[in-house]
N, C-alpha and C positions, 0 to 999 in steps of 0.2 A: 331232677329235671323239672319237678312240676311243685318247685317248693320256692318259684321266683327266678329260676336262671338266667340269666338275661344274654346266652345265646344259643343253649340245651343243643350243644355240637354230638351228642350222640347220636342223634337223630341225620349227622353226613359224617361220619368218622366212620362207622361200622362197616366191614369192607360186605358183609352179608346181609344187609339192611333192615334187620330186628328191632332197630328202634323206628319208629314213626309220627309221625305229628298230625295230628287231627285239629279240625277246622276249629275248634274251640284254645286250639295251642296249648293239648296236653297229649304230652308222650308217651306212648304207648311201648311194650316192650314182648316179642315174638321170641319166647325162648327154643320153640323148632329148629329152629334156621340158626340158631349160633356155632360157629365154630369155635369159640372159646380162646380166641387170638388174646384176650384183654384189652385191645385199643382201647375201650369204651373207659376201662379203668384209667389207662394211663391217658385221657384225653379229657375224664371229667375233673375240674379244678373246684366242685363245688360240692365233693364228697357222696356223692348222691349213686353210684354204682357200690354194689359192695356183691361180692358172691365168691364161694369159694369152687375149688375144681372134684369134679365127681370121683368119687371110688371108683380106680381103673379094676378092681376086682368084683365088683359087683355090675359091671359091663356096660354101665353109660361112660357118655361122654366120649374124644374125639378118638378111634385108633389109628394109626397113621400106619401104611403097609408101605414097604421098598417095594417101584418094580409097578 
């Protein structure tokens, strides 16, 4: 996002709004706050998201309970 993208949509794609844009129009990135949907991946066309998904056996990451 901050290597030229000329419209850095993660910053309104994220349904959890971890990315942000400061007055200087560079994006910022809140990893707290993600739920790990991937939008941001399958919405950047300019390669710039890359992250892979946590060890569900080492206890991060999202767990999802029925009920």
């Amino acid at each position: 996002c901050n290597s030229g993208c000329p419209h850095k949509c993660t910053t309104y794609v994220c349904p959890a709004n971890c990315y942000t844009l400061d007055d200087l129009g560079k994006v910022h990135f809140q990893f707290e706050d993600c739920i790990e949907c991937g939008t941001c991946m399958y919405a950047c066309d300019q390669g710039a998201v890359a992250w892979s998904y946590p060890d569900p056996e080492v206890g991060r990451g999202v767990n999802w309970q029925r009920g």
